[in-house]
N, C-alpha and C positions, 0 to 999 in steps of 0.2 A: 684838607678833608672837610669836606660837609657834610651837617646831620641835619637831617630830616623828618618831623615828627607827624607820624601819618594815625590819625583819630577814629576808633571804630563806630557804628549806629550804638550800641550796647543800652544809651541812656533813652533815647528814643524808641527803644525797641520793647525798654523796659515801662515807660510812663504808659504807652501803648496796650500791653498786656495790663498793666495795672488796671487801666480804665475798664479792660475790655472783662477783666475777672469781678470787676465792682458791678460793671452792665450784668454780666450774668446771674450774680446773686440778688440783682430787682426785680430783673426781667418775669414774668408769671405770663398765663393764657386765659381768657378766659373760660369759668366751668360751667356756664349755663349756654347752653345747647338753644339757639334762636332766643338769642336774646332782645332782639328789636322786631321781632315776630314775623320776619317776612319770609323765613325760607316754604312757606305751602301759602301766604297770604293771595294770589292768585288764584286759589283753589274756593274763598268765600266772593261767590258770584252773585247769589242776592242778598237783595238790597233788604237788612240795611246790614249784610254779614254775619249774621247769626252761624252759631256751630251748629253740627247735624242735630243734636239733641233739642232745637230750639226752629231749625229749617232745614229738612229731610237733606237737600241738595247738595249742605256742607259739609265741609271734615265733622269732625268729631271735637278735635282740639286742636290746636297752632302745634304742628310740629316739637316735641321734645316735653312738652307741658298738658296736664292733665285739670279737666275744670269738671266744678259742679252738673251733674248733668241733668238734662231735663231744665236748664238757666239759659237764659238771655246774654251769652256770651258771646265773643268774636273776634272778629279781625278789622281793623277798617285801616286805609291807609292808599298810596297811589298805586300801589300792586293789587288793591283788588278790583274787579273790573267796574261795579259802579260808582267808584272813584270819582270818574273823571265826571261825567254826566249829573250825578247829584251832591259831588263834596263830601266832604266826610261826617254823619251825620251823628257822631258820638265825640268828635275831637272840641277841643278848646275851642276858644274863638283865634288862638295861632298856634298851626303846628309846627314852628321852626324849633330845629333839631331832630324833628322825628322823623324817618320815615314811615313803615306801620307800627300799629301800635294794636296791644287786646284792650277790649273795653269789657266793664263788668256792670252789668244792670243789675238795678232792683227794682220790682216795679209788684203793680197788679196788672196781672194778666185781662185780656178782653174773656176771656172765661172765669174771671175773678177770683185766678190762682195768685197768691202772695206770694213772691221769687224773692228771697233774704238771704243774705252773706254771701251773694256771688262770690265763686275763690276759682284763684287760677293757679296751681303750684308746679311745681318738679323737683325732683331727687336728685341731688350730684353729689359725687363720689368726695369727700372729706380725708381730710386726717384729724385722727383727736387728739387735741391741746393744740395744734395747729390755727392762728390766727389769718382769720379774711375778714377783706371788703367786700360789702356790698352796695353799687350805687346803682341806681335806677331813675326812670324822669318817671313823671306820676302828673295829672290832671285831673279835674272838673270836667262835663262834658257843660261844652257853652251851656249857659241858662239854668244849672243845675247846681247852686253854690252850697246849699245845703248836704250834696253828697260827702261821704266821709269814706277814707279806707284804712287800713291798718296792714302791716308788714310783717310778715312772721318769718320767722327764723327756726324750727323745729330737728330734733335728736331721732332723723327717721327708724334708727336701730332700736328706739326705746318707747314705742307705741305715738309719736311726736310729742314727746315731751317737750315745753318751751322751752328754748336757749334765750331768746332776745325777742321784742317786739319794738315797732315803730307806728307811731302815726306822723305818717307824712305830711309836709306843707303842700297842698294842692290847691288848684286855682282856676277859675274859667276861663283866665285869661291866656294863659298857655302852660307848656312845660316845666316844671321846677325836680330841680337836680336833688335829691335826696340820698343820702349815705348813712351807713352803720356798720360798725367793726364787731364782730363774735368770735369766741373760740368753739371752735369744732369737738363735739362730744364723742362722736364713734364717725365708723368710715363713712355713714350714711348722712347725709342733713339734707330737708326739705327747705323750700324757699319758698313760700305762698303769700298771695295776695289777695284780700279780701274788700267787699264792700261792704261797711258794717254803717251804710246807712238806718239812722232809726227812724220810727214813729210811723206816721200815716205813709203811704206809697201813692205820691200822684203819679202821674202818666209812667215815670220815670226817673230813680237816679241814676247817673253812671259817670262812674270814675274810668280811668285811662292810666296804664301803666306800659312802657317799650324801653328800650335801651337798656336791657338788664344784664348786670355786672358783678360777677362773683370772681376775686384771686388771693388766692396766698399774699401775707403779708410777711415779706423776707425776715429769718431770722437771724439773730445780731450773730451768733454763734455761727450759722451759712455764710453771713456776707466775711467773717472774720477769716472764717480758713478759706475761703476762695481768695481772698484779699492778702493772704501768709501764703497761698502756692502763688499766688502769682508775683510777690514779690522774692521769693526763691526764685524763681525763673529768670527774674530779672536782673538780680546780684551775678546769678550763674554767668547772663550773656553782658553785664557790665565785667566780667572777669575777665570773660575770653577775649573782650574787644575791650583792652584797656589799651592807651596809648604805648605804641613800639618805637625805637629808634632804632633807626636802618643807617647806614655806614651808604654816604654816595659818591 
């Protein structure tokens, strides 16, 4: 008589669900709607991409985001058409990582209107006590090293009361990755960006903000019961497929 010991998946089936319940308690979407600003950047045709309120012909705002109106705000980038023919005439001196991007001018107007604290924001839906990230790339427009911006984080349910701010590291030389964590106050939070260049306004400052990044930051209590059903699941099929001996 021979015995033959024949081995189920059971252990493999179980490491697999493990992983894949851990993946799921990380995993988030992002909640800012055009975030690297190109879903309408086609739509700013002249040059040098001003929004409607600054050049009749354009939007109004970048799809999903709402700006100072009656500012020198926009879009520049290779999706919009005088791109190609004049370069981008608000970006760094490199835009590797970006594709578009909004720029925020401050300046004096040729009609000797002062344009201050250019802001470009939008509202995404929160949970409160709920921890996010926020990262974003942010620049200098070449030549413009004196520009400054600030980063706001605001409680839209409570008239934007401040949750967090940031002055970013920006640069004329390109892009710089900037991050900051907050807890969410009510279901409402604002996300705005400002140019809070000071003092005299020569021709122009302007700062550059694209790749903007808002998610949930997993919580330990989420990753633990996903991480307890999925190793229930996996005890269960390490049971049924525990080693049998057969009679051959």
């Amino acid at each position: 008589m021979k015995r033959q010991r024949t081995f189920g998946t059971g252990a493999a089936t179980f490491a697999a669900l493990a992983a894949l319940g851990l993946a799921a308690g990380t995993a988030s979407a992002n909640l800012v709607t055009n975030g690297d600003f190109s879903a309408n950047a086609s739509s700013y045709v002249t040059y040098p991409g001003y929004s409607a309120d600054f050049t009749t012909s354009n939007p109004s705002a970048p799809t999903g985001w709402s700006i100072t109106l009656n500012y020198p705000i926009g879009v520049n980038g290779p999706d919009t058409r005088f791109y190609a023919s004049y370069g981008s005439p608000f970006a760094p001196s490199s835009a590797s990582g970006v594709r578009d991007f909004a720029f925020l001018q401050d300046a004096t107007g040729t009609n000797g209107t002062v344009y201050s604290n250019s802001t470009i924001d939008q509202v995404i839906s929160t949970i409160a006590g709920q921890v996010y990230t926020l990262s974003y790339l942010a620049a200098q427009r070449s030549g413009d090293p004196s520009a400054t911006m600030e980063t706001l984080v605001l409680d839209a349910a409570n008239s934007n009361a401040q949750i967090i701010s940031q002055t970013p590291s920006i640069s004329t030389s390109g892009f710089t990755t900037n991050i900051l964590t907050f807890t969410a106050v009510s279901a409402s939070t604002e996300i705005a960006f400002e140019n809070t260049t000071s003092g005299a306004k020569p021709a122009d400052n302007t700062v550059d903000v694209s790749n903007v990044i808002v998610d949930a930051v997993p919580q330990p209590a989420s990753i633990g019961l996903v991480g307890f059903g999925s190793l229930g699941v996996g005890l269960l099929l390490l049971r049924r497929n525990r080693p049998r001996v057969s009679a051959v």
